[in-house]
DRENVO-186356 format. One line per field, with one value per residue: x, y, z of N, C-alpha, C in turn; residue in one letter; residue number from 0. Coordinates in nm, 2 decimals. Layout:
# DRENVO-186356
nx: (X, ...)
ny: (Y, ...)
nz: (Z, ...)
cax: (X, ...)
cay: (Y, ...)
caz: (Z, ...)
cx: (X, ...)
cy: (Y, ...)
cz: (Z, ...)
r: (A, ...)
k: (NUM, ...)
//
This chain:
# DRENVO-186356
nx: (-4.19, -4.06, -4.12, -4.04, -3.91, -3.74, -3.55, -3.32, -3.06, -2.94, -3.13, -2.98, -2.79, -2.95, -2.89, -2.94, -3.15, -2.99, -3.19, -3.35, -3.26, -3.28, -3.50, -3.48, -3.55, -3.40, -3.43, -3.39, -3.44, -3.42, -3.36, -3.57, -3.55, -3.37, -3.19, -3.08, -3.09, -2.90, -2.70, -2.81, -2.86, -2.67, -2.54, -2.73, -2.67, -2.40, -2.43, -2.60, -2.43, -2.24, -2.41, -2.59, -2.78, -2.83, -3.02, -3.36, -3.44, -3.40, -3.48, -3.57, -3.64, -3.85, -3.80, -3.88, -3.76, -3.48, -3.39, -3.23, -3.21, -3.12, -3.25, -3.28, -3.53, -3.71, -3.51, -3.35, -3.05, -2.90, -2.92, -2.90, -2.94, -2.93, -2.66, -2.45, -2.40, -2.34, -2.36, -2.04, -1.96, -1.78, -1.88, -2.15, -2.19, -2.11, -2.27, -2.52, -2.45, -2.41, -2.66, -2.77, -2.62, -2.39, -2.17, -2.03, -1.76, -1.60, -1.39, -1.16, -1.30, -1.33, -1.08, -0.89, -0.53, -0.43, -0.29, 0.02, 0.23, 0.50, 0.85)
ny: (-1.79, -1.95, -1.90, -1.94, -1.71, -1.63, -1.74, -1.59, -1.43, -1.18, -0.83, -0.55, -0.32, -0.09, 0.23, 0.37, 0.62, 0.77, 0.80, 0.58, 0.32, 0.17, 0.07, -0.13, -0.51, -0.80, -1.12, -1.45, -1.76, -2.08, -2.45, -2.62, -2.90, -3.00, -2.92, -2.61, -2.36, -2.28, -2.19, -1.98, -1.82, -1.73, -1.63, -1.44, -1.28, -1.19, -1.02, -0.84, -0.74, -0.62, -0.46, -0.31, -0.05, 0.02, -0.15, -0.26, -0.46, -0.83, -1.12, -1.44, -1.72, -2.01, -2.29, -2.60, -2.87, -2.87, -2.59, -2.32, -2.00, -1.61, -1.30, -0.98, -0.78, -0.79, -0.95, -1.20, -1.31, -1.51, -1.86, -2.19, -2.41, -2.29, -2.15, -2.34, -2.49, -2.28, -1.98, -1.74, -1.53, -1.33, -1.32, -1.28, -1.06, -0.89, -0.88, -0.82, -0.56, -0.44, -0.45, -0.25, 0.00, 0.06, 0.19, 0.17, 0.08, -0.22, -0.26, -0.48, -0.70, -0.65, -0.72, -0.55, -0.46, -0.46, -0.15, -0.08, 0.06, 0.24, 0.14)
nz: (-1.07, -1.25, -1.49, -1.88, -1.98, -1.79, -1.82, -1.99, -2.09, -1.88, -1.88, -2.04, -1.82, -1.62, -1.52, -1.24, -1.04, -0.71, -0.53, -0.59, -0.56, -0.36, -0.38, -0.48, -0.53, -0.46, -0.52, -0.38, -0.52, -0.38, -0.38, -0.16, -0.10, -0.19, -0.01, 0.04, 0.14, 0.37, 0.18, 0.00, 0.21, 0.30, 0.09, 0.03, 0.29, 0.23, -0.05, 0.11, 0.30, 0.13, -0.02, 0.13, 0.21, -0.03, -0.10, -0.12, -0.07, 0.03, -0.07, 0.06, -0.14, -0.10, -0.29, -0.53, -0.67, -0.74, -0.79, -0.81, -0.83, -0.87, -0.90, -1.01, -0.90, -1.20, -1.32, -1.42, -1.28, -1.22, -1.27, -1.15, -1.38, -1.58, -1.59, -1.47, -1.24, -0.88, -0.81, -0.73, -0.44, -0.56, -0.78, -0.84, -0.71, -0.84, -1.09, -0.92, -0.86, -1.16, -1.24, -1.03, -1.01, -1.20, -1.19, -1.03, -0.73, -0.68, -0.51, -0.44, -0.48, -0.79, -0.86, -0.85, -0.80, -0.48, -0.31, -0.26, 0.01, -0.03, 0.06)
cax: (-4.06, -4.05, -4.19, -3.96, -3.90, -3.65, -3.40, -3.26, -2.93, -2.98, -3.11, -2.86, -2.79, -2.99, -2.81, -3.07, -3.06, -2.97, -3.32, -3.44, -3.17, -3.33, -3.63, -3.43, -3.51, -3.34, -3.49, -3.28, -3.52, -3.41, -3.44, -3.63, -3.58, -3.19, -3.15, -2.98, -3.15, -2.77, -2.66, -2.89, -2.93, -2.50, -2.58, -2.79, -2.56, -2.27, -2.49, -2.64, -2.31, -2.18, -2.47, -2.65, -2.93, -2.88, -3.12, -3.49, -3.48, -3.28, -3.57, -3.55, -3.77, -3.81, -3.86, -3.85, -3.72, -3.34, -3.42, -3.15, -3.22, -3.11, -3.35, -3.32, -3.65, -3.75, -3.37, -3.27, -2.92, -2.84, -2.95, -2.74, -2.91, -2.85, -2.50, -2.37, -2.40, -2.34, -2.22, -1.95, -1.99, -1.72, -1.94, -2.32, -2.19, -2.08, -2.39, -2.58, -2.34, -2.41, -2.80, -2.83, -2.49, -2.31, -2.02, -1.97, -1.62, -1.61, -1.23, -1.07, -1.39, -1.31, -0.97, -0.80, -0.43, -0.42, -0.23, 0.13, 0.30, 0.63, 0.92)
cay: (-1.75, -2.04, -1.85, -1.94, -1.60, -1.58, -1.79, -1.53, -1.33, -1.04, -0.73, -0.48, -0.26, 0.07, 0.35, 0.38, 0.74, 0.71, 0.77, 0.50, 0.25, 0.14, 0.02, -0.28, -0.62, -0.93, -1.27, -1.61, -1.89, -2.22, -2.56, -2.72, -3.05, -3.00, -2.85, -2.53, -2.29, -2.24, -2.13, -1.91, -1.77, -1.71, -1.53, -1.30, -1.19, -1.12, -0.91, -0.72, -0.67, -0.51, -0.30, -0.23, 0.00, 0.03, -0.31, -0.25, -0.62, -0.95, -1.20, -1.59, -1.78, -2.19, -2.38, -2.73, -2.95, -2.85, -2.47, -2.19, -1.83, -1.50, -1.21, -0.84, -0.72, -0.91, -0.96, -1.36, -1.26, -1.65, -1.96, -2.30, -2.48, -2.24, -2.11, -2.43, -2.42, -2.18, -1.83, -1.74, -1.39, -1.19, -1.29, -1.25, -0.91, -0.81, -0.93, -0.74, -0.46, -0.41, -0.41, -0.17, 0.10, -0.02, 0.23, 0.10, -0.01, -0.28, -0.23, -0.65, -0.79, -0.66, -0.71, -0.40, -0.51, -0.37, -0.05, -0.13, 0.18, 0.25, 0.12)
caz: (-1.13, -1.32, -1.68, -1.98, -2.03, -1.71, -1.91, -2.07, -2.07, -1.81, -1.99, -2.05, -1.70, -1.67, -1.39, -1.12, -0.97, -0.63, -0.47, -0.67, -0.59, -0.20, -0.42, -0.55, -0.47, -0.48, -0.47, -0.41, -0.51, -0.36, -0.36, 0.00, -0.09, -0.17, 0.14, -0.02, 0.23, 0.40, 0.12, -0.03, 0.31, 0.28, -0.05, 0.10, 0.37, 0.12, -0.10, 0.21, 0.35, 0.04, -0.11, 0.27, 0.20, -0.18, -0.18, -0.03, 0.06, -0.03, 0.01, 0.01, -0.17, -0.09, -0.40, -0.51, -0.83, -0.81, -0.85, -0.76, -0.90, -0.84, -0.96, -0.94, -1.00, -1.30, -1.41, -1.37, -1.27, -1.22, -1.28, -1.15, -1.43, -1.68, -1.56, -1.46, -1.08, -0.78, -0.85, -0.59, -0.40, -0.67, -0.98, -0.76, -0.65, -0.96, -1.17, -0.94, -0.90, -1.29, -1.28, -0.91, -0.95, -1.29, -1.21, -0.85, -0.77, -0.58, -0.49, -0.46, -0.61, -0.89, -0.94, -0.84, -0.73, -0.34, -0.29, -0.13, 0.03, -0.10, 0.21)
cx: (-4.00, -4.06, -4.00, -3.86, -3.76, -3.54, -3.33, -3.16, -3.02, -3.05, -2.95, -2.90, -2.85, -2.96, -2.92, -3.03, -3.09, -3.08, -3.38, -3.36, -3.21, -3.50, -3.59, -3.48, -3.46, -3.42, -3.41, -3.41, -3.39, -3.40, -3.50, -3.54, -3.37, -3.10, -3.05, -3.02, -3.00, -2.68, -2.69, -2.90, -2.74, -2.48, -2.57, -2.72, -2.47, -2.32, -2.54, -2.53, -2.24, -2.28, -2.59, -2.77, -2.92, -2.98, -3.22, -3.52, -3.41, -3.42, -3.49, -3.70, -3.73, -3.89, -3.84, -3.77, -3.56, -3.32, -3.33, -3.12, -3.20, -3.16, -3.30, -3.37, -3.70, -3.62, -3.35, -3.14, -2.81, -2.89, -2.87, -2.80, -2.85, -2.70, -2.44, -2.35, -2.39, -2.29, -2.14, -2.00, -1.94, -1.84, -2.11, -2.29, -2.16, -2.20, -2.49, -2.56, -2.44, -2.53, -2.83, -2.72, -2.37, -2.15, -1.95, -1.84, -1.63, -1.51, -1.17, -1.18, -1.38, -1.17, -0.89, -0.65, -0.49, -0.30, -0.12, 0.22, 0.43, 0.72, 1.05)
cy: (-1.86, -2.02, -1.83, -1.82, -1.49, -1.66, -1.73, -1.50, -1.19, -0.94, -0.64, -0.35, -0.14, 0.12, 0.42, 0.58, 0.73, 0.68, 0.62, 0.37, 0.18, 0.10, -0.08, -0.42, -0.74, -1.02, -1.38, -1.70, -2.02, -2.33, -2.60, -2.83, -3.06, -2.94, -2.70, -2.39, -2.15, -2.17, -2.03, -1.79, -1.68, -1.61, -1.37, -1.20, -1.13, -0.95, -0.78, -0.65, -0.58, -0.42, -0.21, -0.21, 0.08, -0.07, -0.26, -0.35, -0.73, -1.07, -1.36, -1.70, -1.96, -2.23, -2.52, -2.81, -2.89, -2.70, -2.39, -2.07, -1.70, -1.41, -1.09, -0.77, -0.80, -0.97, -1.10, -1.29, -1.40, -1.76, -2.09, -2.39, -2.40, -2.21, -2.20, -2.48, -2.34, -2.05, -1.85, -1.65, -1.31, -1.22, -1.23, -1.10, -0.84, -0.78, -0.79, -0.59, -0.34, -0.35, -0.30, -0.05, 0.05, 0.06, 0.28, 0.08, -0.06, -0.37, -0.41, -0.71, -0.77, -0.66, -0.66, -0.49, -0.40, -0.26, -0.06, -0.01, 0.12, 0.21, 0.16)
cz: (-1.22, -1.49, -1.74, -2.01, -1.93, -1.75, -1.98, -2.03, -2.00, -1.92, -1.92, -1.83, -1.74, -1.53, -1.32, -1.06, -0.83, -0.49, -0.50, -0.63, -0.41, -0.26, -0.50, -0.48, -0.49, -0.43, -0.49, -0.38, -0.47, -0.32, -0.18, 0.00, -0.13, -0.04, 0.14, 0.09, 0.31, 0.31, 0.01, 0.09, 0.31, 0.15, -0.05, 0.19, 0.31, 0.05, 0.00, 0.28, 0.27, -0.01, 0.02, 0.23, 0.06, -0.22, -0.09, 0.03, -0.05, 0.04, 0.00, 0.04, -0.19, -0.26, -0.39, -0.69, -0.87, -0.81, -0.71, -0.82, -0.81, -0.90, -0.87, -1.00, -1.07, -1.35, -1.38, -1.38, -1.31, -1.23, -1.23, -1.26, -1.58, -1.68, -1.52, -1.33, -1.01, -0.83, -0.70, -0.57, -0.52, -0.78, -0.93, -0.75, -0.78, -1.11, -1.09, -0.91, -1.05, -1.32, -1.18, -0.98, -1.08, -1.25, -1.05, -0.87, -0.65, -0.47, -0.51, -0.54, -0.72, -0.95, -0.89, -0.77, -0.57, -0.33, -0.22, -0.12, 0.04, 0.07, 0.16)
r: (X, X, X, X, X, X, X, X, X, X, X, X, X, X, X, X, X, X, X, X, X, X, X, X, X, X, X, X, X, X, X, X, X, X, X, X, X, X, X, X, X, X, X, X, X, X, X, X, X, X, X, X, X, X, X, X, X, X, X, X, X, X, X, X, X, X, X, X, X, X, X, X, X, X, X, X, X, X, X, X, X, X, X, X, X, X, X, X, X, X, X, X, X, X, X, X, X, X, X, X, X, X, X, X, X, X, X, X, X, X, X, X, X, X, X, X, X, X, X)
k: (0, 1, 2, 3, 4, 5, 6, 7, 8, 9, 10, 11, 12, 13, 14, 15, 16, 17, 18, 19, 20, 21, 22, 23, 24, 25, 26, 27, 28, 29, 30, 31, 32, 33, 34, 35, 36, 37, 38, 39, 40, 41, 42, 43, 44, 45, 46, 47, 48, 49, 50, 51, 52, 53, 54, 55, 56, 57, 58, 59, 60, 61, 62, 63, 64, 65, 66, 67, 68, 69, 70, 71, 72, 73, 74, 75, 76, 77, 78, 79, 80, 81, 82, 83, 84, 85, 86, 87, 88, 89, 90, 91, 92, 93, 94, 95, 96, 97, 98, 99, 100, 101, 102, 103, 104, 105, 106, 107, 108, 109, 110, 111, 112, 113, 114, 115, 116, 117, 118)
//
């Protein structure tokens, strides 16, 4: 997962039909030797807690030399050296949000004020 070619800007999102959308997978490359495991591993739970059994699997993959990637499918979603460091959960869920279910809502993640009944 290292090929040049996952440096890129995501491609653009294509709208899965919903059979198809339980054949997604996610890969969190990273590092061993930075000991990032915990939080890779914290990633994963977020994402699985919000899209369940829209993802066919949320793997994690050990790497070495600094390396923290998010992939879905062939998509680099994230990079920490290209993006700058960690994503948080709103921007990971929303990233892959975009590429599994683009017209998801994913009610506070994205924004939405909270609904406050009238008193």
């Amino acid at each position: 997962m290292n090929n040049p070619d996952f440096l890129t800007t995501p491609k653009p999102a294509v709208a899965l039909d919903p059979g198809a959308r339980a054949s997604v997978r996610i890969a969190i490359t990273y590092c061993t030797q930075c000991h990032w495991l915990l939080r890779a591993a914290w990633m994963a739970q977020e994402l699985l807690s919000t899209f369940s059994t829209d993802l066919r699997e949320v793997a994690l993959v050990p790497g070495t030399g600094g390396i923290f990637q998010v992939h879905c499918g062939d998509v680099l979603l994230w990079d920490r050296k290209r993006d700058g460091g960690f994503p948080d959960a709103k921007t990971l869920k929303q990233r892959v949000r975009d590429q599994v279910d683009p017209g998801r809502d994913l009610g506070h993640v994205d924004g939405k004020p909270a609904a406050h009944p009238q008193g």
